[in-house]
C-alpha positions in Angstrom: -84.5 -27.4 62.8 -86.4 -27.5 59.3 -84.7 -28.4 56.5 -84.9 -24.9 55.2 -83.2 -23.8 58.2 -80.5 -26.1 57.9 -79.3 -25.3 54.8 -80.0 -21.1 55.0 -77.4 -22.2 58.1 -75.1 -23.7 55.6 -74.9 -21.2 53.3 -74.3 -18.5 56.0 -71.2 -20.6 57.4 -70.2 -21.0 53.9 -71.0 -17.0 53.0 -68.5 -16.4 56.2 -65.9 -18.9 54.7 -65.8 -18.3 51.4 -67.3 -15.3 50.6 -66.7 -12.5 53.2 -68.2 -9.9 51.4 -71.6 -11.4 52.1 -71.4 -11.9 55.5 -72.9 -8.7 55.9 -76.3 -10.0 54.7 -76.5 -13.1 57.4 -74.3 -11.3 60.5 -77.4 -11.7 63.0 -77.1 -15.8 62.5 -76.2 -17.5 65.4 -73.3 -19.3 64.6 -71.7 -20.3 67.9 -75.0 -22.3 69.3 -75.0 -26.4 68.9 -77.0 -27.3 66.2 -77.5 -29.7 63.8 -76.4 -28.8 61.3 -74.5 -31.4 59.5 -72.2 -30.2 56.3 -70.4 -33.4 55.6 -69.4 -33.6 51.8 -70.3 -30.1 51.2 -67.9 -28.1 49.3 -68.6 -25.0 47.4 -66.5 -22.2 44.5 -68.1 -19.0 44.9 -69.8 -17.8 41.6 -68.7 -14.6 42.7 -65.6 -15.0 44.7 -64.9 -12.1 47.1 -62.3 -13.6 49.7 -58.7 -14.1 49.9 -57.2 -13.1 46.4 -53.4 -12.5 45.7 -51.3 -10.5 43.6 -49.3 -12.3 40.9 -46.7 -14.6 42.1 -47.2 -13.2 46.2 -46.3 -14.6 48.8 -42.7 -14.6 47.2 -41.3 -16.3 50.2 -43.1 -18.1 53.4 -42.5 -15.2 55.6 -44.4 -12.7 53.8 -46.8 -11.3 55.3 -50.4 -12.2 54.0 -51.4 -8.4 54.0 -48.6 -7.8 51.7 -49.8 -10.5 49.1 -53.3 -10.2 48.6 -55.3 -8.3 46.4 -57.5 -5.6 46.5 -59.5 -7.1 43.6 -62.7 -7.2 45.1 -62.5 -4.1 47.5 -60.6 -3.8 50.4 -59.6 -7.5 51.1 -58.4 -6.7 54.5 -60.9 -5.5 56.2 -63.0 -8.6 54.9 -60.7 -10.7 56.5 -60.2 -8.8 59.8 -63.9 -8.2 59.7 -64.9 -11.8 59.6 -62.4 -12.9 61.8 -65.0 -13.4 64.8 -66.6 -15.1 62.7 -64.4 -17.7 61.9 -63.8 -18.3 65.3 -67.6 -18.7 66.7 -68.4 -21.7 64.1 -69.4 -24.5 65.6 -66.5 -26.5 67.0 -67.7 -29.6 65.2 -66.7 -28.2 62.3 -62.8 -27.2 60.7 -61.4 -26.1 57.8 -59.3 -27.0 54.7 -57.3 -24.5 53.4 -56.3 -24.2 50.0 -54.0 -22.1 47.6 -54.5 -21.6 44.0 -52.4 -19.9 41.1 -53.4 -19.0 37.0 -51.6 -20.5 34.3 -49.7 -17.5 33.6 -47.5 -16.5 36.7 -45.8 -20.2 37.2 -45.4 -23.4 35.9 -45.3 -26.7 37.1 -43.8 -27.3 40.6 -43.7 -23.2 40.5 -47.0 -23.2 40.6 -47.4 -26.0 43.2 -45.0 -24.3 45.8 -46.4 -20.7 45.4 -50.3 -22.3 46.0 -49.2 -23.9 49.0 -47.7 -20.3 49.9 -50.8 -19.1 49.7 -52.6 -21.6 51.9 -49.7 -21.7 54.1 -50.2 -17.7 54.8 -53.6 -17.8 55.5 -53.9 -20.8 57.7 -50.8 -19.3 59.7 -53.1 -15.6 59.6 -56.1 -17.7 60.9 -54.2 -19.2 63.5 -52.6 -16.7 64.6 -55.5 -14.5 65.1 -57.2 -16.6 67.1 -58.6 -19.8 64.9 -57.8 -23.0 67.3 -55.0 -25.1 64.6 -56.6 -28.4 66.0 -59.3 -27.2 63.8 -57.6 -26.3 60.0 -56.0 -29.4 58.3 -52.8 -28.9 57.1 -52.1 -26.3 54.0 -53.0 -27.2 50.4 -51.5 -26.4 47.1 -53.2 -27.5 43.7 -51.4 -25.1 41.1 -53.3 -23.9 38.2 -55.2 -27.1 37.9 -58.8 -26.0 39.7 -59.4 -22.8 37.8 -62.6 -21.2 38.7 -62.8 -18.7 36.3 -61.2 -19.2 32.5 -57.4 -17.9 32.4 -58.3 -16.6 28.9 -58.6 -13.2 30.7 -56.2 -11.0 33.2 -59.8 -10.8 35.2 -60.5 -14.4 35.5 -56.7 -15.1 35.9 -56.8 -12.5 38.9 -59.8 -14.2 40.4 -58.1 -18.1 40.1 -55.1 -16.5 42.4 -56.6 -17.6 45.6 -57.2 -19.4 48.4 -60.5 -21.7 49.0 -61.8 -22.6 52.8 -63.9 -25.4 53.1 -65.9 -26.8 55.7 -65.7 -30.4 57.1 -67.2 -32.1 60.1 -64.5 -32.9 62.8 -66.8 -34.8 65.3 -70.7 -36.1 65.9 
């Protein structure tokens, strides 16, 4: 495999994970065949985040549902994530997933924020799971608050887009 082809590879797993949206431009990739393709320290923010967005302050509790909580800020968020779903499960078993929740400035403080991000990443690890997603394959849930912004809480659009949850991609095994 070219180099080339290694990293057009990368970017589709990482259009799947992070930006569902896109997944419609790179479906035909073959994602559950061994290659080797090799992502360690590779970590990417979508410029243009279309994924797992939340309304302010949802989940309120542990048990809502993550259908309930997200947004429908980029389109119908749903239906990326059911769409993508097979997806998520054909990757290459070499590789898992980090899962992590975010919040703006504005709808908590502190530990607030800290305990509603790790909601988030709680509720979609627990949705991935349960539809499917082996758990020996997603680290355990993430919260980091309002402090990894990635768009400027100056705006109600940018503070929409930093409540979220980020998937990474890590290598589990050789």
């Amino acid at each position: 495999m070219t180099v080339f082809s290694t990293l057009k590879l990368a970017i589709a797993v990482l259009c799947f994970i992070l930006i569902p949206g896109c997944a419609n431009q790179v479906r035909e990739q073959k994602l559950d065949s061994k290659s080797d393709l090799d992502l360690r320290g590779f970590h990417a923010e979508p410029a243009e985040p279309i994924g797992v967005f939340f309304k302010v302050g949802a989940p309120a509790t542990r048990a809502e549902s993550l259908l309930a909580s997200i947004s429908t800020l980029q389109g119908d968020a749903a239906a990326n994530l059911s769409s993508d779903l097979e997806i998520w499960k054909k990757v290459d078993e070499r590789f898992g997933f980090t899962v992590s929740g975010h919040t703006d400035n504005e709808e908590c403080a502190g530990k607030d924020c800290d305990d509603l991000s790790l909601r988030r990443a709680i509720i979609v690890r627990e949705w991935l799971i349960s539809n499917g997603v082996a758990s020996r394959r997603i680290k355990p849930a993430i919260g980091y608050g309002d402090t990894r912004p990635i768009e400027s809480n100056d705006t109600e659009e940018g503070r929409a887009r930093n409540r979220h949850v980020s998937i990474d991609v890590f290598v589990i095994a050789q």
